[in-house]
Each structure stands twice: as C-alpha cells, then as structure tokens.
N, C-alpha and C positions, 0 to 999 in steps of 0.2 A: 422458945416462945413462939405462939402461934401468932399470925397476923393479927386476928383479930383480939387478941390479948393486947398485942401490943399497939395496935389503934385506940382502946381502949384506956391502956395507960397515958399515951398522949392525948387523950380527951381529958383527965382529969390532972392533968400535969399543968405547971406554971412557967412552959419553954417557951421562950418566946424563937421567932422565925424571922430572917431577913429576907424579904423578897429581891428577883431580880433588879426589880423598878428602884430598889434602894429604901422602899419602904420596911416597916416592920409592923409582925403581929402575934398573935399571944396561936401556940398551935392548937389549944385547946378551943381555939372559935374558929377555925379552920375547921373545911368537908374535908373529913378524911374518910375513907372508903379503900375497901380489898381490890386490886385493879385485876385478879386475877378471877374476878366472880362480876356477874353482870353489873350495870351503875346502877347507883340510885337513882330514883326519881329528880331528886335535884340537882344533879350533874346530868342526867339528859336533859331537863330546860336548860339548863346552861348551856350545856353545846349545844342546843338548839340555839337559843338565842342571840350563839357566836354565829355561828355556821348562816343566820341570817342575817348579821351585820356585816359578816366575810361579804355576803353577796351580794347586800346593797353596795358596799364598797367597791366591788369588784365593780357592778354596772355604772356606778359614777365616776369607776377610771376609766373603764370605757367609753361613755358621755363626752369625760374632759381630752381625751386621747381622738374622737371623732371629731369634736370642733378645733381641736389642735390641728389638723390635718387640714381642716375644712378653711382653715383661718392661714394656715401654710399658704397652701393652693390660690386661696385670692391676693395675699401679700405677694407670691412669686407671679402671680397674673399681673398685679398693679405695677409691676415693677418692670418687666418686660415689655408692659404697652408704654409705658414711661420712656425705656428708653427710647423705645422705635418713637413716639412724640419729639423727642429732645432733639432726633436731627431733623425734624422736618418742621419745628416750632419753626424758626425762620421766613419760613412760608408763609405762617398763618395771618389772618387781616390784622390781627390787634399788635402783631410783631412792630415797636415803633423804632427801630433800626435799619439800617438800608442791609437786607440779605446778602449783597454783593463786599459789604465790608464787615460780615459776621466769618468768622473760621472755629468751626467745631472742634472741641478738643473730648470730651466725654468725660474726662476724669483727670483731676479731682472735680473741676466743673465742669459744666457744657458746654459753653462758647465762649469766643472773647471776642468784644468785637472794635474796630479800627475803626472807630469813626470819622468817618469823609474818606478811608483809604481809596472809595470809588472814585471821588475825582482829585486825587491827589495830594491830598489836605487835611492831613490828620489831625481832629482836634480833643482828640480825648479818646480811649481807651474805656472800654466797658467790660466786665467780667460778669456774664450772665450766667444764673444755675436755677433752671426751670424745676419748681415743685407742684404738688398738686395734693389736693386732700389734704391729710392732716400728715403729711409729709416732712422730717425736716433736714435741717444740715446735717454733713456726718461731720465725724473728728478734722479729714483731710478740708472739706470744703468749709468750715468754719476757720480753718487755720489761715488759707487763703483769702478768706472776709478780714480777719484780722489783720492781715498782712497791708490786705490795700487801705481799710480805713485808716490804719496807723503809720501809712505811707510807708511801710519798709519796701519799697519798689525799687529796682537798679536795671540800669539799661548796660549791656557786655558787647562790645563786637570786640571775638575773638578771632 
C-alpha cells in the first residue's frame, strides 16, 4: 500500500488516536500528509506559527533571565553595603547605645550590647540586628528573637 492510499484510508476511518498530552482524537480530523513530499499549506502555517511562539518565548526567557541577573546584582549589592553598615552602625548619631558597651558579633545577629558595661554597671543586655528596606529576619535570627522574648536565656561560667 502506498502512502497516500494509506492516508487516505485513515481519513475515512473511524480510529481514534491518543495524544502525548493524554488527550484523544478521531484520526480522521487529523493533518495527515506524505512527510516525504513537500508540506502542505497548513502545516507551514503551523510551523510558522510555532516557530513564532518558540521565539517570542525564547525573548521573554531572556527578558526574565536579564532582570534575574539585574535583580541578583542589586540583592548581593544591598547586602554587602549592609554588612560593611552593621559594624560601623555603632557609630552613627541615631545609635541610642553607648558604642563602648556594644560588641559586634555578625551572625546570627549583629551586636549585643552590655548595657552600662562602660562604667561598670550592667543593667540590661541588648541584642541588636540592624535591617534596612524591606529586609527581614532569617531562620537563625528569629530563633534568637524567640529565644530572648520567651526568656529562654542562661548564664554558664565554665
């Protein structure tokens, strides 16, 4: 049987087809066509029509893959001036701690600081963790929030 005989008979046949997608369809409403002879008309619109969604897709992953990068770039920016800020917050005017009884730790917070340890006179403990922008806890330093507001606090000399 020739090709075209036999496209022929599955145009007028009642088989139906399962597609990949899980779908089904009757093959008789199916393009079927000789693939060994040029396309038809409407199998080039079609690939055309893929071949131009391929493309637009292609430039909107590229789009999404440029601000990915673009948006990288500023997060590891904010994040580096961040922490070079976090040892020298101390410093600044609005800091309402005495700089001399703050001690830096960076991680899981920033600082902790002794309050009165400048003149001797401890009266309370601070645990500061400097954010900025729409910045916020991670896992470690919320644990650490938790920890002091629910007072699980212990004092060791080993």
């Amino acid at each position: 049987m020739q090709t075209e005989d036999l496209i022929n008979e599955l145009k007028k046949s009642d088989l139906w087809a399962e597609c990949r997608c899980g779908g089904e369809f009757r093959i008789s409403e199916a393009l079927l066509f000789d693939g060994t002879k040029s396309l038809p008309s409407e199998i080039l619109d079609i690939q055309k029509a893929m071949l131009e969604d391929f493309e637009k897709r292609r430039k909107d992953l590229e789009k999404k893959i440029n601000l990915a990068s673009k948006k990288a770039e500023k997060t590891t920016a904010s994040v580096n001036i961040g922490k070079s800020l976090e040892k020298v917050f101390p410093t600044m005017i609005n800091f309402k701690w005495c700089p001399t009884d703050c001690r830096f730790l960076s991680d899981p917070i920033d600082s902790i600081v002794f309050n009165g340890l400048s003149i001797n006179k401890i009266d309370s403990i601070s645990f500061i963790e400097v954010k900025s922008g729409n910045a916020t806890l991670n896992k470690h330093q919320k644990a650490v929030r938790d920890a002091v507001n629910e007072e699980r606090i212990s004092y060791m000399v080993i």
